[in-house]
N, C-alpha and C positions, 0 to 999 in steps of 0.2 A: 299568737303564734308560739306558744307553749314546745318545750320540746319535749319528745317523747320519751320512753324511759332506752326505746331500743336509740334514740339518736345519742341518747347520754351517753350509751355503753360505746359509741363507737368513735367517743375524743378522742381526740390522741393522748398518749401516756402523758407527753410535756405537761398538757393545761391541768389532765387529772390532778398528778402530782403537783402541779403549783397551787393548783383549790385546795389540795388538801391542806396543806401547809398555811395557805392563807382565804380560810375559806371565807371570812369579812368580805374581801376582793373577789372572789367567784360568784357570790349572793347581788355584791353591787354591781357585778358587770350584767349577770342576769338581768338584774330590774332594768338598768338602761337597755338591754337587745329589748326587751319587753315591751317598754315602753316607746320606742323608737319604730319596731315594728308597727304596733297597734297607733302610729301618730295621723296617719293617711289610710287612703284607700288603698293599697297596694294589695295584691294577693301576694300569698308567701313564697308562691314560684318568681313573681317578679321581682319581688327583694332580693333573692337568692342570687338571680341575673344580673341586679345591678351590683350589688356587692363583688360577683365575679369581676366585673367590670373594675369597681374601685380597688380590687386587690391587684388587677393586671398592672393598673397606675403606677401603684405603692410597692409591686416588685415585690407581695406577700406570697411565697411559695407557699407555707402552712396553713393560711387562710385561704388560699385559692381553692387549695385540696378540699380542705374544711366545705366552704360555699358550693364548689361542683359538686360533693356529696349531698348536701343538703338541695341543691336545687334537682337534684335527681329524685330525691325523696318524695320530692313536692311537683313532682310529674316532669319536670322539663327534659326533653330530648340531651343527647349528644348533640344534633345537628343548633342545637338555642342555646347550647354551653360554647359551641364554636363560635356562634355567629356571638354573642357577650364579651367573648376573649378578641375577635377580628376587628370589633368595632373600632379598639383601642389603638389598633395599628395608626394611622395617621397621627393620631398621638404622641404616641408613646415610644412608637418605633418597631422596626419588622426585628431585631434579635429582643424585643422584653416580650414582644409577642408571643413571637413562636417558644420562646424559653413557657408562656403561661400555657398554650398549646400543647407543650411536650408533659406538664405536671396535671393537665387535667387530662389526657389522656392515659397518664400513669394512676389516677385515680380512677379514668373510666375501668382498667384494668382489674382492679381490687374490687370494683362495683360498690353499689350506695352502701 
C-alpha cells in the first residue's frame, strides 16, 4: 500500500516540514505504515476506515482529515466515512463524534 506520488503531494505542510527537517523519522515512520499495512489481509480502503475509526478515539483532528482523504482515494463513499466516524458514538461519545463528523466533512469539502 505504497503511496502515490499525487497522495505525497497532498500532506499537509506540518508533516512535510517536519520530514524535511528530520527526514531519518519520515523514512521510519514510512517503513512502519508499510509494514503494518501489508501485516493482514486488509484492503487499503478498509485500513483507511478503521484508522478513521481509531483517530475518532484519539480525538486526532489532522489524522482524521489525513485517513478520510485517503480512504476516498481508495474508493470509499461519504456514506462508509460516516458510518466509520458513527460507529464510535457509543464509545466515545455524541460531542467527539459529531466534532470527527464536522472535520470529515470539512475534508469531504476540499475533496480527496
Amino acid at each position: 500500500m505504497k503511496k502515490t506520488n499525487d497522495a505525497k503531494q497532498k500532506l499537509p505542510q506540518t508533516f512535510k516540514d517536519f520530514v524535511a527537517k528530520y527526514p531519518e523519522l519520515g523514512q521510519a515512520h514510512e517503513q512502519v505504515a508499510e509494514s503494518v499495512a501489508s501485516a493482514g489481509g486488509l484492503d487499503a480502503k478498509s485500513c483507511a476506515l478503521i484508522k478513521i475509526g481509531i483517530c475518532v478515539g484519539a480525538n486526532l483532528e489532522s489524522a482524521l482529515r489525513s485517513h478520510v482523504r485517503r480512504a476516498m482515494q481508495h474508493g470509499a463513499s461519504k456514506e462508509d466515512i460516516e458510518q466509520a466516524i458513527l460507529l464510535g458514538m457509543n464509545t466515545v461519545g455524541f460531542p467527539t463524534t459529531v466534532a470527527a463528523w464536522t472535520w470529515a466533512h470539512q475534508q469531504f469539502e476540499r475533496g480527496s
